[in-house]
N, CA, C and O atoms as a GROMACS GRO file, in nm:
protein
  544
    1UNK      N    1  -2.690  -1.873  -3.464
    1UNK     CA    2  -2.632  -1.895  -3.335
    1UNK      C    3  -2.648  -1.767  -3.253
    1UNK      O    4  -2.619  -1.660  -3.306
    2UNK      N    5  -2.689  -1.772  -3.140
    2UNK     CA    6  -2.697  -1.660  -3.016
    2UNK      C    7  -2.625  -1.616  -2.973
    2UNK      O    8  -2.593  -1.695  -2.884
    3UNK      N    9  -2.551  -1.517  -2.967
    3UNK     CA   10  -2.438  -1.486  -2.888
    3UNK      C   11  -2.488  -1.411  -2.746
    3UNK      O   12  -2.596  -1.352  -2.740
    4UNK      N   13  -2.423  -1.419  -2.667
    4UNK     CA   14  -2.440  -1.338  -2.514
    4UNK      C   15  -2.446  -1.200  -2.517
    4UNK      O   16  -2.399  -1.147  -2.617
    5UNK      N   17  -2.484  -1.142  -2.445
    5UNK     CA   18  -2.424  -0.976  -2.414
    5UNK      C   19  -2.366  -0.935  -2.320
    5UNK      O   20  -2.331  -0.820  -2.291
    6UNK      N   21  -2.350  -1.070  -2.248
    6UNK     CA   22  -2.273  -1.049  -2.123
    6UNK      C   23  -2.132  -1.031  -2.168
    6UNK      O   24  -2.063  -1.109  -2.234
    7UNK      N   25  -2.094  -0.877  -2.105
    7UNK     CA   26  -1.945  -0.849  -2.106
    7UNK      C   27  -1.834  -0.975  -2.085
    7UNK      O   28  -1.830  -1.032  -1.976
    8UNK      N   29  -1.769  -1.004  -2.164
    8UNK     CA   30  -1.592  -1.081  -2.118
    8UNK      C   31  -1.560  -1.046  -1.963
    8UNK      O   32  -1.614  -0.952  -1.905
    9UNK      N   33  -1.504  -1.096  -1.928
    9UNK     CA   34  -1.368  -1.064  -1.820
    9UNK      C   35  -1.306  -1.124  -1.767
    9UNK      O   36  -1.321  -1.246  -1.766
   10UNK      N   37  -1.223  -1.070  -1.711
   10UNK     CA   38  -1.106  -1.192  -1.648
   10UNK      C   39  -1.069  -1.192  -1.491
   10UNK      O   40  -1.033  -1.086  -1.440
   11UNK      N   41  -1.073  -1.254  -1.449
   11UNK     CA   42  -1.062  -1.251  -1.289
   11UNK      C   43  -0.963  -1.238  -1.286
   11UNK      O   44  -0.886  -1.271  -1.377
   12UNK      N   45  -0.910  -1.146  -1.098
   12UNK     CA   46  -0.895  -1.040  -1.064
   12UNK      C   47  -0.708  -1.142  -1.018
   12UNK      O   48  -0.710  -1.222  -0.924
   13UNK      N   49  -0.601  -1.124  -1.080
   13UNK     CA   50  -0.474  -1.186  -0.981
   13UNK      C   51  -0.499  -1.163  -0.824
   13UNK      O   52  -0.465  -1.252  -0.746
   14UNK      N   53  -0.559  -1.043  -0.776
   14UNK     CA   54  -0.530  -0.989  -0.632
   14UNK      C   55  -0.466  -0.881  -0.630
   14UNK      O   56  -0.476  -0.807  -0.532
   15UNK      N   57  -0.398  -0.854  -0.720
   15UNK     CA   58  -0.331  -0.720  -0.719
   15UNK      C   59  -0.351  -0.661  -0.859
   15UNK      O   60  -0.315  -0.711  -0.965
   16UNK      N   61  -0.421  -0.533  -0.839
   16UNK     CA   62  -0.459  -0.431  -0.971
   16UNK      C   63  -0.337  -0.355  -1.020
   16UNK      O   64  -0.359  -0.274  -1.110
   17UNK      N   65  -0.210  -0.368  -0.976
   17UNK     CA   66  -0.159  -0.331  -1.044
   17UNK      C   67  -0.070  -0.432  -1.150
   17UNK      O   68  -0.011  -0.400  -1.254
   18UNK      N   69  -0.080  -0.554  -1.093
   18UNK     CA   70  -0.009  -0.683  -1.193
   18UNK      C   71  -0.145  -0.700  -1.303
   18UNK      O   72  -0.117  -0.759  -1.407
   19UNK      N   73  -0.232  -0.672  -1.293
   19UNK     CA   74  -0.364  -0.662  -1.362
   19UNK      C   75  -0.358  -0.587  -1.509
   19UNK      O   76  -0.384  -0.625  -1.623
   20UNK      N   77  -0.314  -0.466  -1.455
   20UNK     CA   78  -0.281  -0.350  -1.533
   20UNK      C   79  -0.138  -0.378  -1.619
   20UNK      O   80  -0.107  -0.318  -1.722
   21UNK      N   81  -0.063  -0.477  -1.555
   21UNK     CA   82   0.080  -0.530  -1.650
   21UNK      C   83   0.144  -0.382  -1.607
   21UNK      O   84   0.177  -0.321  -1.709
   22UNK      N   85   0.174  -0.296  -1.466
   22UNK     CA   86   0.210  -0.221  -1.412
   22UNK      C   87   0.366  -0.299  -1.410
   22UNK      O   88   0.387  -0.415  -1.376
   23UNK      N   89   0.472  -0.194  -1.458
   23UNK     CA   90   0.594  -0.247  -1.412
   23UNK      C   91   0.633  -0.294  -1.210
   23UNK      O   92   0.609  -0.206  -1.127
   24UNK      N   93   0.661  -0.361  -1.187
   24UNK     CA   94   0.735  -0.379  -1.030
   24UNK      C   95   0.526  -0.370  -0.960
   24UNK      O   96   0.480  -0.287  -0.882
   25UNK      N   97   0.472  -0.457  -1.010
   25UNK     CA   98   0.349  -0.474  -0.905
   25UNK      C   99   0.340  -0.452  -0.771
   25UNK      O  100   0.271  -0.372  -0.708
   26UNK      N  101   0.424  -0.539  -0.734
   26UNK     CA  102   0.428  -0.536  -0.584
   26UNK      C  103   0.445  -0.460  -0.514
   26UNK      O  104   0.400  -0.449  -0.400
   27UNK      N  105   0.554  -0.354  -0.601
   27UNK     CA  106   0.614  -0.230  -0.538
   27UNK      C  107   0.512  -0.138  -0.469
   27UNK      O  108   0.495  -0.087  -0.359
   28UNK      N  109   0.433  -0.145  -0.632
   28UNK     CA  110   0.320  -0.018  -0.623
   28UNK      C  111   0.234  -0.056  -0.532
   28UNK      O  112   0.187   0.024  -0.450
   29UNK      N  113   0.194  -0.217  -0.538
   29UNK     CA  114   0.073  -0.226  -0.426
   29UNK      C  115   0.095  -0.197  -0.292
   29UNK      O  116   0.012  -0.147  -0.217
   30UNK      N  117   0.272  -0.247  -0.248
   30UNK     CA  118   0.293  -0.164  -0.109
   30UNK      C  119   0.337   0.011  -0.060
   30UNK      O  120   0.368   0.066   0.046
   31UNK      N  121   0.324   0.041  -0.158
   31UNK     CA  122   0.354   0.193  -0.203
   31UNK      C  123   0.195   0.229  -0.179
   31UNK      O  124   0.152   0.312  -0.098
   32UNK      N  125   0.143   0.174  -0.237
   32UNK     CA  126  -0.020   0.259  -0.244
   32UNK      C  127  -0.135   0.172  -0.074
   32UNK      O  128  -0.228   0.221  -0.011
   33UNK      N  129  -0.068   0.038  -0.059
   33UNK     CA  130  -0.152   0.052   0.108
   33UNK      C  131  -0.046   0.125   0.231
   33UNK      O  132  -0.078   0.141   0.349
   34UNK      N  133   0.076   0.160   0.174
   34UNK     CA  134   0.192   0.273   0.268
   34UNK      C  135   0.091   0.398   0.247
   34UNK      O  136   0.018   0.419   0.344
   35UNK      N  137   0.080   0.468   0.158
   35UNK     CA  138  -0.002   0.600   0.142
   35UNK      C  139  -0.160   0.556   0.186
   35UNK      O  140  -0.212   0.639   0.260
   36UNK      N  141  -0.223   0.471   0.161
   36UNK     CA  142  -0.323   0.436   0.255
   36UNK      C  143  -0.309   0.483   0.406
   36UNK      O  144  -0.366   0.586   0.442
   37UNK      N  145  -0.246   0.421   0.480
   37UNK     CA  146  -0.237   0.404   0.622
   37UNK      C  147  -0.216   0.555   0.634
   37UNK      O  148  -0.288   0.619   0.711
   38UNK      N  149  -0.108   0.626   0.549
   38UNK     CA  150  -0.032   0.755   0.603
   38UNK      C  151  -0.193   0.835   0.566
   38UNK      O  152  -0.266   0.856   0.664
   39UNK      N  153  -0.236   0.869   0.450
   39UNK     CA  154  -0.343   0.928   0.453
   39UNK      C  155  -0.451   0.928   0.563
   39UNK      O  156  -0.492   1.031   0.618
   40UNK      N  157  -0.499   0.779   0.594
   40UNK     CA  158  -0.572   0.772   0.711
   40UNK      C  159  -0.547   0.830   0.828
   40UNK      O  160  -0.634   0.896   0.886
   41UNK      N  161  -0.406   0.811   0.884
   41UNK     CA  162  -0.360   0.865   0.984
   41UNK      C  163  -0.385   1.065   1.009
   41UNK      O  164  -0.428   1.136   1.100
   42UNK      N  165  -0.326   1.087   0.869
   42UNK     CA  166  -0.339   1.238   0.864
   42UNK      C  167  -0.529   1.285   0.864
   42UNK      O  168  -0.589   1.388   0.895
   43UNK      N  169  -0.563   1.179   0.824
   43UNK     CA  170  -0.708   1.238   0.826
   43UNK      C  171  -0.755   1.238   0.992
   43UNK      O  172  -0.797   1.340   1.045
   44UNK      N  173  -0.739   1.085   1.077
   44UNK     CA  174  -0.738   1.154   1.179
   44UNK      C  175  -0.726   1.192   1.273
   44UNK      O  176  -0.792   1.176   1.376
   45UNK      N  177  -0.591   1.281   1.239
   45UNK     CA  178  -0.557   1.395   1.309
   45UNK      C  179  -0.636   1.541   1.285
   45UNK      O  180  -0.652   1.634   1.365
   46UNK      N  181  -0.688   1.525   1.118
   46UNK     CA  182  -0.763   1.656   1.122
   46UNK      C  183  -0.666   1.782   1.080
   46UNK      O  184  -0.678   1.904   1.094
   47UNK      N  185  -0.571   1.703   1.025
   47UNK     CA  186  -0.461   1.764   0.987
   47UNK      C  187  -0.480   1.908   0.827
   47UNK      O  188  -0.520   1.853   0.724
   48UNK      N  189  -0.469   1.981   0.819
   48UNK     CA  190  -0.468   2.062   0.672
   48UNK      C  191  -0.365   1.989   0.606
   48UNK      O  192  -0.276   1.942   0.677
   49UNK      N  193  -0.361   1.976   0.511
   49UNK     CA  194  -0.211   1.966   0.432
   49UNK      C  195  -0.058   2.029   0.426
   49UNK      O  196   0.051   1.977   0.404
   50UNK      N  197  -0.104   2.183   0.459
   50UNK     CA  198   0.014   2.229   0.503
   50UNK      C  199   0.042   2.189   0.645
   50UNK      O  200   0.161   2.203   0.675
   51UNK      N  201  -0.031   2.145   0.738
   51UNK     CA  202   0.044   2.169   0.888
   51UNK      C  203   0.100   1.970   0.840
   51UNK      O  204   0.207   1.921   0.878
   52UNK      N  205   0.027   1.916   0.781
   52UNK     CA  206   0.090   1.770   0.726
   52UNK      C  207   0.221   1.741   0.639
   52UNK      O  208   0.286   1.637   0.627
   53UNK      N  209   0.235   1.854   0.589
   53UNK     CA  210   0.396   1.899   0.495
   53UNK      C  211   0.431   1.916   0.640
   53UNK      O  212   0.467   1.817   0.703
   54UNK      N  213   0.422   2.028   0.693
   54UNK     CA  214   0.564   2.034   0.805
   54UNK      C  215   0.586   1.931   0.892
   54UNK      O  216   0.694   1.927   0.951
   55UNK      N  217   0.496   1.840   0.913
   55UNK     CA  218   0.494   1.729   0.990
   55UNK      C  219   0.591   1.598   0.958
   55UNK      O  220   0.675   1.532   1.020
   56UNK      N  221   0.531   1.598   0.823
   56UNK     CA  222   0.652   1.504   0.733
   56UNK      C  223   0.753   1.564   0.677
   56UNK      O  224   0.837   1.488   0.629
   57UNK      N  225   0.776   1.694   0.667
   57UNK     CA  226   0.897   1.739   0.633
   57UNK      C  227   0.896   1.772   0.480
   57UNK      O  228   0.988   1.842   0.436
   58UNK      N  229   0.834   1.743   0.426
   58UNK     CA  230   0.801   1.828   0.260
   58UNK      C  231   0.690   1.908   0.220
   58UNK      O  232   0.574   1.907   0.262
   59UNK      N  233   0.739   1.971   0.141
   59UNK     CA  234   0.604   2.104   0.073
   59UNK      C  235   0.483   2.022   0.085
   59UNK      O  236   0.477   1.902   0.112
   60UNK      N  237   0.378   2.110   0.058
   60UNK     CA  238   0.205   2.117   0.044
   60UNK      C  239   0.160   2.016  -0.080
   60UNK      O  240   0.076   1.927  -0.090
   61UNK      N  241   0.263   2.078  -0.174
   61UNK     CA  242   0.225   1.983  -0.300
   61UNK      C  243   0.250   1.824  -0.320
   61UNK      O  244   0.198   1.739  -0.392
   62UNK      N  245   0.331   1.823  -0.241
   62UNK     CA  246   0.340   1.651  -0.165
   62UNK      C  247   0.267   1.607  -0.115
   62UNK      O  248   0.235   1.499  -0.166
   63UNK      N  249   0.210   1.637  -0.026
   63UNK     CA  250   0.104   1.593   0.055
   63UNK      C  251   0.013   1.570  -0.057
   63UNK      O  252   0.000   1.461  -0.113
   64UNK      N  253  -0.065   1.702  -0.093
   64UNK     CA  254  -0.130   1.647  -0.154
   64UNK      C  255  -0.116   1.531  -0.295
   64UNK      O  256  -0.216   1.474  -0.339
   65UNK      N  257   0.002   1.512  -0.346
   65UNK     CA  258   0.042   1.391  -0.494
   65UNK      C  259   0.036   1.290  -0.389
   65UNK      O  260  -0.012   1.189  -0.441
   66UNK      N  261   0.068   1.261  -0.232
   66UNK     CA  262   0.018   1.170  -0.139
   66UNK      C  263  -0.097   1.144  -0.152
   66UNK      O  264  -0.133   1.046  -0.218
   67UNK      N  265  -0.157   1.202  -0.109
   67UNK     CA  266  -0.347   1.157  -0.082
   67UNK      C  267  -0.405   1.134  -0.169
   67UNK      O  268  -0.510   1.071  -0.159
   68UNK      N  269  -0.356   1.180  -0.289
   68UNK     CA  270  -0.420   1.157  -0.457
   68UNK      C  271  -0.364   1.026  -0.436
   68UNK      O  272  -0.454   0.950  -0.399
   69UNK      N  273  -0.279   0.983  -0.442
   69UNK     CA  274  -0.185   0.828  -0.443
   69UNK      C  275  -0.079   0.850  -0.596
   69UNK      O  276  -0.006   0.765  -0.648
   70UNK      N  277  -0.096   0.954  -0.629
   70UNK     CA  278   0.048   0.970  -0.710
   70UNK      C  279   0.177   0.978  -0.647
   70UNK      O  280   0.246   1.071  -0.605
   71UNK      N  281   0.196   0.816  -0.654
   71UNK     CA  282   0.309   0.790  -0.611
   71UNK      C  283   0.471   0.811  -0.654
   71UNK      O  284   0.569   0.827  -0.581
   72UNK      N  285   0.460   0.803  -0.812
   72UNK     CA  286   0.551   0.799  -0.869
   72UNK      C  287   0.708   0.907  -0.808
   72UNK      O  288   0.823   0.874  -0.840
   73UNK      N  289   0.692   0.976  -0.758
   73UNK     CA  290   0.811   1.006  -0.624
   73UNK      C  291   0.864   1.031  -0.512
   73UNK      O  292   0.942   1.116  -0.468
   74UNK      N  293   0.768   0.879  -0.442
   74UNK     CA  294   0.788   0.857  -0.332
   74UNK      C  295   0.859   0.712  -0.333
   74UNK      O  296   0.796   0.613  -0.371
   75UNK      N  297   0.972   0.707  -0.297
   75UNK     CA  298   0.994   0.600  -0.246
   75UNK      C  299   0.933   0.510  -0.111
   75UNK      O  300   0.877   0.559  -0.014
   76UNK      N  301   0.962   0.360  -0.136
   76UNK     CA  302   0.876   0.309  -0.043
   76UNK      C  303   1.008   0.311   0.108
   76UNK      O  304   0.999   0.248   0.213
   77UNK      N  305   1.069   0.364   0.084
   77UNK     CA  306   1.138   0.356   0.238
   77UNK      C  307   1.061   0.554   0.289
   77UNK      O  308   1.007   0.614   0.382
   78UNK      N  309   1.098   0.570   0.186
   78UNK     CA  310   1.013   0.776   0.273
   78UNK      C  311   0.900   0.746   0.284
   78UNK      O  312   0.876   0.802   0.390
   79UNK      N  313   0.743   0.666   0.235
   79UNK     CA  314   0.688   0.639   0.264
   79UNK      C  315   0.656   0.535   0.395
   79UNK      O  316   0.539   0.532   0.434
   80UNK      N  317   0.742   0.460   0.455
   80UNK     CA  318   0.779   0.415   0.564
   80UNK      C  319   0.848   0.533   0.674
   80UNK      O  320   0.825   0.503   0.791
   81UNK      N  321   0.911   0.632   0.661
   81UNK     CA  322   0.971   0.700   0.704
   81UNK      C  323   0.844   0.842   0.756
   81UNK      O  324   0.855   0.919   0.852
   82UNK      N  325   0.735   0.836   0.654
   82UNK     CA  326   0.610   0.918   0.688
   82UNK      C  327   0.592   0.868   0.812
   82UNK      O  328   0.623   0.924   0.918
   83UNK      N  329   0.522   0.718   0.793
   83UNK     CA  330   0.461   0.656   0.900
   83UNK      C  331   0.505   0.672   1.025
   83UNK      O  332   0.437   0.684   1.126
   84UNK      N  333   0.646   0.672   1.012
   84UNK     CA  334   0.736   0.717   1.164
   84UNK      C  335   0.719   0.843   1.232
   84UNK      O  336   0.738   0.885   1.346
   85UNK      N  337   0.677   0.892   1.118
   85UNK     CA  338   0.675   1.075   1.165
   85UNK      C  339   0.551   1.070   1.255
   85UNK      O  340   0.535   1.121   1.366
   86UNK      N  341   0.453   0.985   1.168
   86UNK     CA  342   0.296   1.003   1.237
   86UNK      C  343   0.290   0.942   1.384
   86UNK      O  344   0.194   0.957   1.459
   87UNK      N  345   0.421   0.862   1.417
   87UNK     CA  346   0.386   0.802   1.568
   87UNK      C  347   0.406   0.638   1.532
   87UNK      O  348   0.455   0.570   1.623
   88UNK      N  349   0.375   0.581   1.423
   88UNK     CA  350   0.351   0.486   1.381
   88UNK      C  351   0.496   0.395   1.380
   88UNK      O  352   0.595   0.458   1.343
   89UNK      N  353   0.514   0.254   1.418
   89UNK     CA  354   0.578   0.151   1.412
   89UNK      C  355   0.583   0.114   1.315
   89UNK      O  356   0.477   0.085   1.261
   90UNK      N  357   0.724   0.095   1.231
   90UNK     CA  358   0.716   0.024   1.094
   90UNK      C  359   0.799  -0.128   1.160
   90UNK      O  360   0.859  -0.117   1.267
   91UNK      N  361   0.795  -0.244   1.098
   91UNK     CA  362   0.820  -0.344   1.134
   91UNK      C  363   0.880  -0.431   0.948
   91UNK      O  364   0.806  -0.463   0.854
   92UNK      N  365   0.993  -0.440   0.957
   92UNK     CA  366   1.014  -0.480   0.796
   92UNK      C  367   1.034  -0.661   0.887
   92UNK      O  368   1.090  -0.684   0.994
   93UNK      N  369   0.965  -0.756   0.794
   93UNK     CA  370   1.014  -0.884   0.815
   93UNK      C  371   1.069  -0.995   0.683
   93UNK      O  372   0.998  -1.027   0.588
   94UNK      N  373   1.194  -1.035   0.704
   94UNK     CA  374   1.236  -1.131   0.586
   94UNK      C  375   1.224  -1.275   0.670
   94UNK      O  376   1.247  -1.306   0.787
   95UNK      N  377   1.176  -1.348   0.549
   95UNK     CA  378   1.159  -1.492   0.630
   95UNK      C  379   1.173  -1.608   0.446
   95UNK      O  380   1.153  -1.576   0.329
   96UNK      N  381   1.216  -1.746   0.514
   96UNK     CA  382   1.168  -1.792   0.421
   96UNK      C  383   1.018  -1.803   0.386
   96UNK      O  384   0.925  -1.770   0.459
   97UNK      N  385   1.007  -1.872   0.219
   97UNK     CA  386   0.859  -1.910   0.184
   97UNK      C  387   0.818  -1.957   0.305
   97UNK      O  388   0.892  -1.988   0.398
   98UNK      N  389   0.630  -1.967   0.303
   98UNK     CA  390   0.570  -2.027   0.394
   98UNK      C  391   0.555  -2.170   0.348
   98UNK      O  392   0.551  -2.274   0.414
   99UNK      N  393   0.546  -2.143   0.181
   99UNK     CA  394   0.532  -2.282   0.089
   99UNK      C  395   0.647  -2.272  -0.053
   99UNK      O  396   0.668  -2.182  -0.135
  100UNK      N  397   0.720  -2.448  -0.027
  100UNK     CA  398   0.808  -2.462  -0.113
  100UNK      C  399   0.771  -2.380  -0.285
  100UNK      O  400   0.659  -2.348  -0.324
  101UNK      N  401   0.883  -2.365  -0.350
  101UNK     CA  402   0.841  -2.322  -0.465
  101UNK      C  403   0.898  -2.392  -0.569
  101UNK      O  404   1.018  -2.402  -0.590
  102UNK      N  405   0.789  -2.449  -0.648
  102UNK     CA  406   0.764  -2.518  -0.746
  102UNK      C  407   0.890  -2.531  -0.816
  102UNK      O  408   0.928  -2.419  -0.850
  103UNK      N  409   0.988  -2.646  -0.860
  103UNK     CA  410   1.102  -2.655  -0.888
  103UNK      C  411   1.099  -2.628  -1.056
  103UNK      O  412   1.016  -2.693  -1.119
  104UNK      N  413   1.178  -2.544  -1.124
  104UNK     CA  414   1.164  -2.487  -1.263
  104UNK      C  415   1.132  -2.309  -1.254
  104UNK      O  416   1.172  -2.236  -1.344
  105UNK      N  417   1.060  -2.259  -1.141
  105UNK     CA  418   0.972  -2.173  -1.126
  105UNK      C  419   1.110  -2.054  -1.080
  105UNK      O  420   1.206  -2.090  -1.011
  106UNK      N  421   1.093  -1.907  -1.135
  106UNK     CA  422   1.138  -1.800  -1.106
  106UNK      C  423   1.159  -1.809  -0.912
  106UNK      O  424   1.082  -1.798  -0.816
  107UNK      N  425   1.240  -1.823  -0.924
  107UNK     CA  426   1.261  -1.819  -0.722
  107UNK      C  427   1.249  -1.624  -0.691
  107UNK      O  428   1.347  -1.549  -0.681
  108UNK      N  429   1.126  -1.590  -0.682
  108UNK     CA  430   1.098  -1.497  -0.632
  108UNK      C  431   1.001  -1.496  -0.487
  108UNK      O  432   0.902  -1.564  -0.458
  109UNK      N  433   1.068  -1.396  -0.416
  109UNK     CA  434   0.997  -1.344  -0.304
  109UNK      C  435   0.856  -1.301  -0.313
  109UNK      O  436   0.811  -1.312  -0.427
  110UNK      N  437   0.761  -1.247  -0.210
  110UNK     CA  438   0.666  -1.155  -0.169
  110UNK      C  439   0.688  -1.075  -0.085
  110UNK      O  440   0.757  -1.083   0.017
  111UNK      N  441   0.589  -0.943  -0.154
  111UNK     CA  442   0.621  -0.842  -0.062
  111UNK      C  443   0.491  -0.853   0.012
  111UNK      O  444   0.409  -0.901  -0.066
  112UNK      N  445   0.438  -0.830   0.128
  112UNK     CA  446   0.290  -0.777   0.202
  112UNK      C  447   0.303  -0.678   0.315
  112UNK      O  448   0.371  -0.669   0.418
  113UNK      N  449   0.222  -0.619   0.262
  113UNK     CA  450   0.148  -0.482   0.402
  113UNK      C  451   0.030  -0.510   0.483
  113UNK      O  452  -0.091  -0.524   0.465
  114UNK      N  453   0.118  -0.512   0.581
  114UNK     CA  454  -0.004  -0.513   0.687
  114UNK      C  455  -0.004  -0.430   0.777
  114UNK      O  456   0.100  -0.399   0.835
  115UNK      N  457  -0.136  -0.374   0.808
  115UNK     CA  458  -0.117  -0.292   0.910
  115UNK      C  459  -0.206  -0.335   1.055
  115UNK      O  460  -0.310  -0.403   1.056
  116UNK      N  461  -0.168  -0.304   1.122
  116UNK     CA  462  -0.215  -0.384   1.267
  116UNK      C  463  -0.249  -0.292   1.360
  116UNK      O  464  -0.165  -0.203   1.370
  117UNK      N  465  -0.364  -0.280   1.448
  117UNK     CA  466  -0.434  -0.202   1.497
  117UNK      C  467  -0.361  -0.158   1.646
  117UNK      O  468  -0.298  -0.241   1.711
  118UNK      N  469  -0.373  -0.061   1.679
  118UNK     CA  470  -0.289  -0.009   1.793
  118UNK      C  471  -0.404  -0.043   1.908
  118UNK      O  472  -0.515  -0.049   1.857
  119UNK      N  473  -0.403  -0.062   2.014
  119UNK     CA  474  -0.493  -0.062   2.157
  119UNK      C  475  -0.516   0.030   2.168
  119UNK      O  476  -0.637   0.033   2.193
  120UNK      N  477  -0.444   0.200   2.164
  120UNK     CA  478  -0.467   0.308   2.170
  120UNK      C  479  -0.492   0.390   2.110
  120UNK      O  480  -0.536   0.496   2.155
  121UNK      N  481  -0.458   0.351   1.913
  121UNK     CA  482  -0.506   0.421   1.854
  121UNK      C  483  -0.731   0.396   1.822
  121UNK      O  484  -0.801   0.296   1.837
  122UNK      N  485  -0.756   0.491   1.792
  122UNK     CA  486  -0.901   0.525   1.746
  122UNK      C  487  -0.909   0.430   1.637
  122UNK      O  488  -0.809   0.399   1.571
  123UNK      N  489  -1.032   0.379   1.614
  123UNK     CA  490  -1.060   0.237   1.492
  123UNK      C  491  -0.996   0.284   1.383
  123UNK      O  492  -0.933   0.214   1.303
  124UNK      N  493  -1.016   0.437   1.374
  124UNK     CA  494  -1.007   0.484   1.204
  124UNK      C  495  -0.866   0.524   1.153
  124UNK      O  496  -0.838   0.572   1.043
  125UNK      N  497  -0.801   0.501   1.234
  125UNK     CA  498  -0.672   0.516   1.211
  125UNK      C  499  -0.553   0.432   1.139
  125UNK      O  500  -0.508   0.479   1.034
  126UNK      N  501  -0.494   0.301   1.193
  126UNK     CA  502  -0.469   0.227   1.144
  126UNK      C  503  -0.535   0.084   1.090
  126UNK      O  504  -0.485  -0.026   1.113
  127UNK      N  505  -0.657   0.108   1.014
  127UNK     CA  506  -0.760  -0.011   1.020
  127UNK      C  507  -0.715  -0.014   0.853
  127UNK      O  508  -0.703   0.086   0.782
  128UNK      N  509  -0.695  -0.150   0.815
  128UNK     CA  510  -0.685  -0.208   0.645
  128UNK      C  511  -0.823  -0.196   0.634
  128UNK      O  512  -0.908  -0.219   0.720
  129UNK      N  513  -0.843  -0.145   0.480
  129UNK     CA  514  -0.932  -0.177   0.409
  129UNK      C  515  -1.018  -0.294   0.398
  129UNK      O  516  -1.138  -0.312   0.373
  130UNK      N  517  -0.916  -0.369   0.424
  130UNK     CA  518  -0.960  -0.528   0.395
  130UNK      C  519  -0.856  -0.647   0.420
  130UNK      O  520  -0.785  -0.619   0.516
  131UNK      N  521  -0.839  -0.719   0.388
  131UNK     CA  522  -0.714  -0.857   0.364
  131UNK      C  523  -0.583  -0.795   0.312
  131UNK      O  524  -0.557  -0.796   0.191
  132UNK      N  525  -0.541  -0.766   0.359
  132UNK     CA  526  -0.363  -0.742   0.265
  132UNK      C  527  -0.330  -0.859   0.140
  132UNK      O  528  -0.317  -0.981   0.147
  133UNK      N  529  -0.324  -0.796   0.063
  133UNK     CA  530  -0.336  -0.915  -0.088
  133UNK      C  531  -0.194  -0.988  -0.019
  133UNK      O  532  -0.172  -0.958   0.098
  134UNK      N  533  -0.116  -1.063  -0.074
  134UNK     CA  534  -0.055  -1.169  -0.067
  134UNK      C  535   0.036  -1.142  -0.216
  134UNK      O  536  -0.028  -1.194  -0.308
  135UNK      N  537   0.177  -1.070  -0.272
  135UNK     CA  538   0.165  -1.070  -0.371
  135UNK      C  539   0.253  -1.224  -0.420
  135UNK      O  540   0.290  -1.278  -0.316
  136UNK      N  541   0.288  -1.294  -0.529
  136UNK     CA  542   0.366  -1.399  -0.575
  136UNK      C  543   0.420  -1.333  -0.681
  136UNK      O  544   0.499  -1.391  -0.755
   0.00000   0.00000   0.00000
């Protein structure tokens, strides 16, 4: 019998960190497109890192565990609270589901980041990567 050599794998949930069996997924994925946007922003401004610490209000070495995306002590409200510093509009929205949820099923929320383009800001500033995943 023949076997393949084509590698296994498993398609992708949408979010790499529920992928990874990352505790609180969602958290991290809006934690890490929050440091997205804030990084972008600081880039451009053209900012050093230190004049970006005094801007946001913490040391050098922050900034940079920011831009790396070592998140692990940033909360996602100071990471919202960056964005404010930079000029930027944060907008939190609670709503019901868009679609009923399956009766038996964990009644959990979603979190999503989106970021939305300013008229005045420059393309490279607040522009997503791509689709804002959708988490469930």
């Amino acid at each position: 019998m023949a076997t393949s050599n084509k590698p296994a794998f498993v398609r992708s949930s949408g979010n790499v960190f529920q992928d990874l069996r990352v505790k609180e997924p969602a958290e991290a994925l809006a934690k890490s497109e929050l440091a997205a946007l804030i990084t972008r922003a600081l880039r451009a401004r053209r900012l050093t890192q230190t004049a970006a610490a005094k801007l946001l209000g913490v040391d050098q070495p922050k900034v940079s565990e920011l831009m790396r995306g070592r998140l692990t002590r940033f909360s996602t409200e100071r990471l919202m609270t960056f964005l404010t510093r930079l000029g930027r509009d944060v907008e939190i929205v609670v709503r019901e589901p868009r679609e009923p949820r399956s009766a038996g099923t964990t009644a959990r929320g979603r979190i999503h980041v989106r970021a939305s383009r300013s008229r005045d800001a420059p393309s490279d500033v607040a522009r997503p990567s791509g689709p804002a995943d959708v988490i469930t």
